[in-house]
N, C-alpha and C positions, 0 to 999 in steps of 0.2 A: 668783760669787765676789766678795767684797768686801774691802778691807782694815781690821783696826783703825780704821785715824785715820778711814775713812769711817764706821764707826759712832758714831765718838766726835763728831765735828763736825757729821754730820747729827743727831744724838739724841742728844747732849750733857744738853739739858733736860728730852725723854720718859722718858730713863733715869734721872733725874738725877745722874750720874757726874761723880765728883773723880779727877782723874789723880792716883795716890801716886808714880808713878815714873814716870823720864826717860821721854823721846820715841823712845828706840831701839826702841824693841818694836812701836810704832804700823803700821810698815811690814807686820806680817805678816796673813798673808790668814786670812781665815775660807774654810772653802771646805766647811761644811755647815749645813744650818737649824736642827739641835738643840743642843739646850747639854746642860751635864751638872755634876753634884754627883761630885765628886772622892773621894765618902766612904772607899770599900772601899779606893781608891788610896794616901790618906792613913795608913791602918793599913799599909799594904804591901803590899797585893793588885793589883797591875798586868798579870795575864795579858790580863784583857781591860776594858783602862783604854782610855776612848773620848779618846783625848789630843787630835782634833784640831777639838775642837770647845770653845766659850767656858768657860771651866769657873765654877763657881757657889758661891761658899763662905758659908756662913751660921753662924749661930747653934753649930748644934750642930756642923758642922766645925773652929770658933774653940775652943770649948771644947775639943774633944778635944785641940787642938794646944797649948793654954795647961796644958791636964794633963800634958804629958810634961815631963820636964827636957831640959833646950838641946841638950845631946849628943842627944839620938831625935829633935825634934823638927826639927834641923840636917838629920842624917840623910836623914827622911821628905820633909822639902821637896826638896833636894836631889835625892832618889828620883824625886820629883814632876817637877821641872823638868826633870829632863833629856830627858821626853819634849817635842815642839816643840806648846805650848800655845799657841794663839790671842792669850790673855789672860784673866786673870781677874779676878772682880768679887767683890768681899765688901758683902754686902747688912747693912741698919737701922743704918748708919751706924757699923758696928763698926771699931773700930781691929785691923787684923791684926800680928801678932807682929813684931817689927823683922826678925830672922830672914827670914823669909818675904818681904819690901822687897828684901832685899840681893839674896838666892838668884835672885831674880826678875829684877833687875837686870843681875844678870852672866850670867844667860841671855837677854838681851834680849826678856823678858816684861815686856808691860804690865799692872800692877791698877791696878783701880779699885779708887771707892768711890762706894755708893751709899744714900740715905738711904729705899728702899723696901726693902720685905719680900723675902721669897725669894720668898712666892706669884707675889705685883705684878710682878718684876723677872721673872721666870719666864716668866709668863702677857706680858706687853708686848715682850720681848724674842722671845718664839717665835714671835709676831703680824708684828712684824717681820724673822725673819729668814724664814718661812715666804712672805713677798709679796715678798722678792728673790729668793729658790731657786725660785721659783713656776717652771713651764714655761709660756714662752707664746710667742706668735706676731701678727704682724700682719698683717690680712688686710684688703680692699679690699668697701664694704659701706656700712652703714647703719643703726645703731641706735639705736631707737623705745622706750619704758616708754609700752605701749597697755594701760589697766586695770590696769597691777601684772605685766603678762608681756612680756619682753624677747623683742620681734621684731627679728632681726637681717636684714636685707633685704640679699640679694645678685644678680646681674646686669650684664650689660654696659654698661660706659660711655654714658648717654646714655639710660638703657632709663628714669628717671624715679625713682630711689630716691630723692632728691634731694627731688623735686616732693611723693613722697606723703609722705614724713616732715612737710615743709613744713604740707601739707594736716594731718595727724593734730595737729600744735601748736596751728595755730589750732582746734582743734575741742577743744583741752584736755590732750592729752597730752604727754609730754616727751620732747627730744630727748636724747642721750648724748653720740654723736656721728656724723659724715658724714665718711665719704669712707675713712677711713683709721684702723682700730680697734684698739685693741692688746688681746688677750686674751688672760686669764689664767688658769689652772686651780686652784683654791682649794684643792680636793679630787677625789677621786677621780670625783666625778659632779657638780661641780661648776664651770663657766666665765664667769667675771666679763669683761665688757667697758666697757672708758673709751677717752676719744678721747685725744690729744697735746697736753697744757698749751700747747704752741706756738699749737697750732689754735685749742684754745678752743672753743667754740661757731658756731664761721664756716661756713657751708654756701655752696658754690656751687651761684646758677640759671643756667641758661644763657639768654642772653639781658637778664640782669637783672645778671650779677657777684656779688660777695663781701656778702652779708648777715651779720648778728648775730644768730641767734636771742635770746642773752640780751637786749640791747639791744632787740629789737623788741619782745619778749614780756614782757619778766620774767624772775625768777627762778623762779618758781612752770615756766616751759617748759621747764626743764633739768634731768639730772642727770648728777653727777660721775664715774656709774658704776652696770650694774645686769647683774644674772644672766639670761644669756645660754640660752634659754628655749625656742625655736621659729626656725629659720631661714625665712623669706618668699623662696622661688626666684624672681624675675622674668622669662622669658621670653617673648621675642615671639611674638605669635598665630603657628600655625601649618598649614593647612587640614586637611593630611594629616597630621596629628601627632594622635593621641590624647588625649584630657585625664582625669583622675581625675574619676568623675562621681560615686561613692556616698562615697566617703573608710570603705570598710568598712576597708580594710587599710592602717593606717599606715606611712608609708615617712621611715627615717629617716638618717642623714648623720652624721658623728664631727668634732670638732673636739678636737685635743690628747688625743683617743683617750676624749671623753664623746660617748654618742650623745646627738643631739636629733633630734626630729619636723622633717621638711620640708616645706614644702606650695609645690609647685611653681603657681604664679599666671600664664596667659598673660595679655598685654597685649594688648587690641584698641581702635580709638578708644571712646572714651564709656563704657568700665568705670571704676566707682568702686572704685578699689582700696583707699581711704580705709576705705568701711563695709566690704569686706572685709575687709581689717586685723583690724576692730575683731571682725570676728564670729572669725578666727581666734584671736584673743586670749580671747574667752570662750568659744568652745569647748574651748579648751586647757585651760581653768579648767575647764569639766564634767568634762574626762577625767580631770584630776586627782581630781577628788572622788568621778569612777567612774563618769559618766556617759556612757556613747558614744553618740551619738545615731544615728548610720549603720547601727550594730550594732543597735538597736532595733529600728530602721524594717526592717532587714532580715530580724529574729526576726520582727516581726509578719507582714511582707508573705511569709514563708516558711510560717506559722504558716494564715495563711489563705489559702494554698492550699492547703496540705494537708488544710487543712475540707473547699474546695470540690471536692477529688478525692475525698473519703471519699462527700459527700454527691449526688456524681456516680456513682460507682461504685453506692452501695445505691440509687439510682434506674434504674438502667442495669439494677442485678439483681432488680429488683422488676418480675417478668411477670403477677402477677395480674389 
């Protein structure tokens, strides 16, 4: 939930929006992602008028409203406003009816005005209300862009998420962020991770303190943010613990209620988890394109054996 005046003063210039009316209306809250075109409302049909969302007046709204004489059009506004509107925006820099200013005003509704299209205003305002209504969460971790696939690396304090991100930079790849990740849900199967403008690019080694990956590496060793892709389990070697040895059967994990593939990785000294990363990240890219290689290997090696039991059996039955 946001207020007005926080849309107007953060994106005052992405919108590019002129306040036509006082500052009383600023105070009220948006408290959904969609916006809406008032049209059917404007004729008079308000049974299922979305009032509580930014409403959209363009082109062909203004017309209709300049077509009426003052008495309907008083009327219709009126009608309009006495549901509790957000605010609303009259897009291509159209001048709305005086009418419409006042009615607005003594409802404590704010318009604008803005010199982009309906499309534009449309399309940029639903981008942004859509990444504040977002569902998300923040979770303790480590995220990598290995090849183009967002490995989010999770594990116990100390266990070395830290170290192999470290490692994967200088071998070329980019960091997002460490320690402390806030993720977002874009869409339905979809989950974006960026670190906290605070942090920035700062990784702690232990033993070493607060580094700068920007600073060390470049810009080329960061990004601002990437699609959240394959989780990287880290755990400690275990003697008597099991470990996935064929990966036939994918095992996978929900964040914000999207699954992803997990590939749980024990930690023992002198494993390089670095090339493994990197082989996780393009295998994930085979499977995408439809390739499982696990499943392969386990079609053929099924495949001949059941040669070698055929070709057992008709020798076993051959007594001549």
């Amino acid at each position: 939930m946001i207020t007005v005046e926080k849309l107007y003063k953060d994106r005052k210039e992405f919108f590019e929006l002129t306040l036509l009316t006082s500052g009383d209306g600023l105070k009220k809250k948006i408290i959904h992602n969609q916006i809406h075109r008032p049209g059917l409302a404007l004729a008079g049909f308000t049974d299922r008028f979305a009032h509580n969302r930014p409403q959209v007046l363009g082109e062909t709204e203004l017309a209709y409203l300049k077509s009426l004489n003052q008495e309907k059009r008083i009327k219709l506004l009126e009608n309009l406003f006495n549901f509790e509107i957000p605010c609303l925006i009259v897009t291509k820099g159209l001048i709305p009816p005086r009418e419409l200013i006042q009615i607005a005003e003594s409802h404590h509704t704010s318009v604008f005005q803005t010199r982009l299209s309906t499309a534009e205003l449309t399309n940029r305002l639903s981008l942004y209300l859509d990444n504040i209504f977002a569902p998300s969460v923040t979770l303790h971790g480590t995220l990598v862009d290995v090849y183009g696939v967002g490995l989010f690396y999770t594990g116990k304090s100390g266990i070395g998420k830290s170290e192999c991100a470290l490692d994967l930079v200088e071998r070329g790849h980019r960091l997002v962020a460490d320690d402390i990740i806030k993720v977002i849900r874009k869409t339905p199967d979809v989950i974006v991770g960026t670190g906290y403008e605070f942090l920035g690019h700062h990784m702690e080694i232990r033993g070493v303190g607060i580094i700068d990956l920007e600073k060390l590496f470049g810009i080329r060793a960061i990004r601002i943010q990437k699609r959240i892709e394959v989780e990287v389990r880290l755990v400690w070697w275990e003697e008597e613990l099991e470990y996935e040895r064929l990966g036939i059967e994918d095992k996978f994990t929900k964040i914000l209620g999207v699954e992803l593939p997990v590939v749980t990785i024990p930690i023992s000294p002198g494993k390089n988890i670095t090339v493994i990363s990197e082989v996780i990240a393009m295998n994930h890219m085979l499977k995408i394109y439809g390739q499982h290689p696990a499943e392969k290997f386990s079609k053929r090696l099924t495949e001949e054996i059941n040669r070698k039991m055929k070709v057992r059996d008709y020798l076993e039955s051959d007594i001549e």
